[in-house]
N, C-alpha and C positions, 0 to 999 in steps of 0.2 A: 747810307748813314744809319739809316733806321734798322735795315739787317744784322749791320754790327753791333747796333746797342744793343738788339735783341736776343744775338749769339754771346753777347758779354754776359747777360743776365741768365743764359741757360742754367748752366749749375746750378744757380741758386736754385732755380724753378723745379730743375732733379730732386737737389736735395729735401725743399720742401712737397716736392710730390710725395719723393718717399719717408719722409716723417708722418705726412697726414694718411699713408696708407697702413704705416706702421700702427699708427694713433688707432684707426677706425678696426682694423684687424678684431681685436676684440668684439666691438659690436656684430662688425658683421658677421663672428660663427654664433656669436649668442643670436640673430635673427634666422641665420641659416641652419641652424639645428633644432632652431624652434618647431621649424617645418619640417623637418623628418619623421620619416616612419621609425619603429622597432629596430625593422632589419635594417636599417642604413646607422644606425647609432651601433648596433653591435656590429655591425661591421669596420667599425674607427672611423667612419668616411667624415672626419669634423669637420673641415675646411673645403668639401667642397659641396657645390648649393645642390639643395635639393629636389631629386625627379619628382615633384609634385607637395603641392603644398598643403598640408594637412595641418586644416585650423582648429579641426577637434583636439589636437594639443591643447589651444588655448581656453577652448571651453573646463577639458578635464583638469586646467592648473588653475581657471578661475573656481571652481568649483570647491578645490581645496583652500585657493587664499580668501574666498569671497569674505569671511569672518574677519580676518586677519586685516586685508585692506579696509572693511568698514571701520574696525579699532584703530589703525592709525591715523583715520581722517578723526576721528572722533579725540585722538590722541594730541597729534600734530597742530590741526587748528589751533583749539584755543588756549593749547603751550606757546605756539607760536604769538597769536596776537595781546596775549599777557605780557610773553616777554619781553615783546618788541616795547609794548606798551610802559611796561615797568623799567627796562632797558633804555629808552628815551627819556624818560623825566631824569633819572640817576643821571644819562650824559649829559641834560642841557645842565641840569645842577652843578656836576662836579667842572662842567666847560665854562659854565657864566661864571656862578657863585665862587671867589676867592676866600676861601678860610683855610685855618691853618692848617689841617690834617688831611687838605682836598690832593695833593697832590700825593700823601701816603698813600688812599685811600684807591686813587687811582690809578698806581703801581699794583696795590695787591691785587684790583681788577685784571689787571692786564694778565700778571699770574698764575690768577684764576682759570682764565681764559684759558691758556693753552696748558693746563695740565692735565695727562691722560686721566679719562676715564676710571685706567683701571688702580688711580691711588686713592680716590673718592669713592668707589665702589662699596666697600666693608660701611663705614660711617653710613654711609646713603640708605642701605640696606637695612644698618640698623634704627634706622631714623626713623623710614617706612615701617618697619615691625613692630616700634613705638605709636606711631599713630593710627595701628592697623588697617594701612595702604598697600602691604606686599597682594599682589596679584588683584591689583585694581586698577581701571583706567586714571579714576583721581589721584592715587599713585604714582602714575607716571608720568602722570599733568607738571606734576607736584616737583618731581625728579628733575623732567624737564625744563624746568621755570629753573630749577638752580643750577642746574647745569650751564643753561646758553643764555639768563638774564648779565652776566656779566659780559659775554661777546656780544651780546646788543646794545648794551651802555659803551662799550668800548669803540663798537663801529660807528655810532649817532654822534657820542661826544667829541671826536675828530671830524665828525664834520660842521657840528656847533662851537664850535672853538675856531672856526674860518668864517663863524656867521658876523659881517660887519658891527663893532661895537655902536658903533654912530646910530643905527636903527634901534637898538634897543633903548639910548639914552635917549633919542626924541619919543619912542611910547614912553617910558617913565616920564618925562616932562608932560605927555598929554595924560597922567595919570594912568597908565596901563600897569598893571603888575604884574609880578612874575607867573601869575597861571593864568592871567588871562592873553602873556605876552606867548606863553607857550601854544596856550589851543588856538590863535586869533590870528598871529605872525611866524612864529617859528614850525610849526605843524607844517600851515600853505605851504612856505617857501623849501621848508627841507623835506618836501613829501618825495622826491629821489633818495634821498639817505634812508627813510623809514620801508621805503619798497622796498630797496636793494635790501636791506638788514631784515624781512618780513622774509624775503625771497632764500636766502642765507640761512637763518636758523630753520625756518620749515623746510629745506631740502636736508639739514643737519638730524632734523628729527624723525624723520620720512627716514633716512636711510640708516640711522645708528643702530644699534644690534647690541652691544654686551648690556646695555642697562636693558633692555628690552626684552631679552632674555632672559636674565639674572633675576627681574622683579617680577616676573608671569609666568607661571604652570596652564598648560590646558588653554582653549579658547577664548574662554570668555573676557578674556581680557588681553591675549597675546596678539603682539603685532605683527605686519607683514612679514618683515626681515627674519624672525625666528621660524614663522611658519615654512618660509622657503627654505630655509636650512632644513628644516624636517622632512622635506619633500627627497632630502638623499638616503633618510631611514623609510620610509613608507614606498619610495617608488625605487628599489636599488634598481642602478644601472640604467634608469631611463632617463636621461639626459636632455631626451626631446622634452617633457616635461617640465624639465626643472630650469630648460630655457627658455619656455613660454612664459615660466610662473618671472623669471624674472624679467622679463618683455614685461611683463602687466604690473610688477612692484614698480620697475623703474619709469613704468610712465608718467606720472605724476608730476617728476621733478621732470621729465624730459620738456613735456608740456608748458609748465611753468619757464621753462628758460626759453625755449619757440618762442611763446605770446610777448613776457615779458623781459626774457634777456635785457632790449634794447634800457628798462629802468635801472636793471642791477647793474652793466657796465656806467652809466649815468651818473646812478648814484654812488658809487666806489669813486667814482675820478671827481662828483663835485665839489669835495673837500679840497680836492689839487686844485683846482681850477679858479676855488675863490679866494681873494685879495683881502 
């Protein structure tokens, strides 16, 4: 009996074997070519692993990104915890607080949200140029906060709008208000929504490229993602290279989702979950 239910399930276990082989395909020539020499990258050999593992790749692509990834930690961070920051009072407000232009308001959010970068771009630009921020980290801090403060009021507010009304009517009756209802009660209990939405926008900003680009000339202020792209004009054709540098950009987020995955699946479904 057990045989047959396990030869009934076969297929499936095929076809998901070879989905998740299809899925990893990618990672694995970017780690397996990280580790190639010269000659094994001109000779096409992408797909298959490498006779020996040469780590000096990763040293000579840290070397070129070291600037680059220092600016987007310096970048990323405290874009990220502004915006999650400023992104969460807007949700609990426009989730609690009922007035009348709350729910216009949080249409054009949603809007906002998902419109590409590159129709925002030109205004963005010239905004930066007005406040002379082009080719500054502040700049991009700045770019950043407008960009992803509305997908973090979008992501917090859905799941403060599932936060039981009944606990916020007993703190008002014991005299709690609204910002001390925010830091006090609503913070604790939704600190899954504010991870996952932390975790969210800092891999969004960690890996975006055309503002990143588009706002920085030269080092002193460019991020990882454009540096590695430059790494195809500075190193032509070495490939080993340019798939360490990105081994070492994409670690970040990789890491972040290892430790912390287990909050950001958490905090995405406790909105589902609660009554």
């Amino acid at each position: 009996m057990k045989i047959k239910k396990a030869l009934s399930k076969l297929p499936l276990i095929i076809l998901l074997t070879l989905a998740a082989a299809i899925w990893l395909l990618p990672l694995y020539t970017m780690i397996a070519n990280s580790l190639k020499t010269q000659q094994e990258i001109s000779q096409a050999q992408y797909y298959l692993p490498p006779r020996s593992l040469e780590w000096v790749n990763y040293v000579t692509a840290f070397g070129v990104l070291k600037q680059g990834l220092q600016n987007s930690v310096l970048v990323a961070v405290p874009a990220t915890l502004i915006a999650v920051f400023l992104g969460s009072w807007s949700g609990f407000f426009l989730a609690r607080m009922r007035f009348k232009y709350s729910q216009a308001i949080f249409f054009t959010a949603t809007i906002a949200t998902f419109l590409p970068y590159q129709v925002v771009l030109y205004p963005l630009t010239r905004l930066l140029m007005a406040l002379d921020l082009i080719n500054t980290k502040p700049g991009l801090i700045l770019a950043y906060l407008i960009l992803n403060t509305p997908m973090a009021m979008l992501v917090t507010a859905t799941f403060f709008q599932s936060f039981p009304v009944e606990l916020e009517e007993a703190a008002a009756l014991d005299g709690c208000g609204p910002i001390t209802f925010y830091w006090k009660i609503l913070l604790p209990v939704g600190r899954l929504a504010i991870i996952s939405t932390a975790i969210l926008i800092f891999t969004m900003i960690w890996n975006e490229f055309l503002v990143a680009m588009a706002m920085t000339q030269g080092p002193a202020a460019q991020m990882a993602t454009p540096v590695l792209a430059g790494l195809k004009g500075n190193y032509a054709q070495v490939w080993h290279i340019q798939m360490a540098g990105s081994m070492l950009t994409s670690l970040p987020s990789l890491l972040i989702f290892i430790f912390l995955g287990r909050f950001y699946i958490a905090g995405l479904t406790a909105g589902a979950t609660k009554g």
